[in-house]
N, C-alpha and C positions, 0 to 999 in steps of 0.2 A: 502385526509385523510392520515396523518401519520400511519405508520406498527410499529413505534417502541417507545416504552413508553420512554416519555423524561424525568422522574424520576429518576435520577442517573446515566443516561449511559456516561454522561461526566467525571463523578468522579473515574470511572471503565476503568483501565489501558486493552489493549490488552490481556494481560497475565492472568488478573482477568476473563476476559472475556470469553476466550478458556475453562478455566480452569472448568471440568465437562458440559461445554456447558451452562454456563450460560446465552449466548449471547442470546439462542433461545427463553430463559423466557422472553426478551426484546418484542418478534414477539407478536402484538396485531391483531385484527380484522380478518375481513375474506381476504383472498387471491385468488385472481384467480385462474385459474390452470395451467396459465402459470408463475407466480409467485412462486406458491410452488412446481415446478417442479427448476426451477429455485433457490430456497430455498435448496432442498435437492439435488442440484448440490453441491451445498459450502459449506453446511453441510460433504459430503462427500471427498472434499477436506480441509477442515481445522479440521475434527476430526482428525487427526494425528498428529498435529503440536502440535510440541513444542516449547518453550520460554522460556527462562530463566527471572527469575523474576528482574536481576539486570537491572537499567537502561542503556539506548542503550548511546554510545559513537562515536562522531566526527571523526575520524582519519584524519590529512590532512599532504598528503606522502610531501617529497620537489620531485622539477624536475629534470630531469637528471643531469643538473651541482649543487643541494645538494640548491637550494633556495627554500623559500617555497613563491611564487607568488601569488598572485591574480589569474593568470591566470590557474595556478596549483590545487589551491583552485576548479575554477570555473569547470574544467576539471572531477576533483573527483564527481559532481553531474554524468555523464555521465557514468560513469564505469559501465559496464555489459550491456551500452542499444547498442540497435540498430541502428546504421546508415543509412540514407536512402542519399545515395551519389546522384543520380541525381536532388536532391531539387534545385542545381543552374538553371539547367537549365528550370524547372518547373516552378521557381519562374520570369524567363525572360518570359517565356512564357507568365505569368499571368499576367504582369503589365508590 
């Protein structure tokens, strides 16, 4: 059973969303208690945020010698995560 009424919440940006907590009018039915414990986690990390209502933009830098690559492009999805460096070796492991 769906928790979240599918009337409109495609048409309602992030930003619509947040905004006075609309998001939570979306939450239908009943909830376990491990769910709305779970609920008023996120609640309480996304009551603070803010958003700017303009829409989000691309940026794609060039690489050290000033091209803007494919590989450079591909690079920019990756910025801020995490590395998990021994995957070569895990991945011999596996197969």
């Amino acid at each position: 059973m769906p928790f979240v009424r599918k009337r409109g919440w495609r048409k309602r940006t992030v930003y619509q969303a947040l905004r006075g907590s609309a998001w939570l009018k979306d939450i239908i039915g009943g909830l376990s208690v491990l769910a709305t414990w779970q609920l008023i986690q996120l609640w309480a990390v996304v009551q603070h945020t803010q958003l700017q209502e303009e829409p989000d933009r691309h940026c794609w830098t060039p690489n050290a010698s000033g091209e803007f690559t494919t590989k450079s492009a591909y690079q920019r999805f990756f910025v801020g995560s995490t590395k998990f460096e021994p995957y070569k070796r895990l991945w011999k492991w596996l197969h």
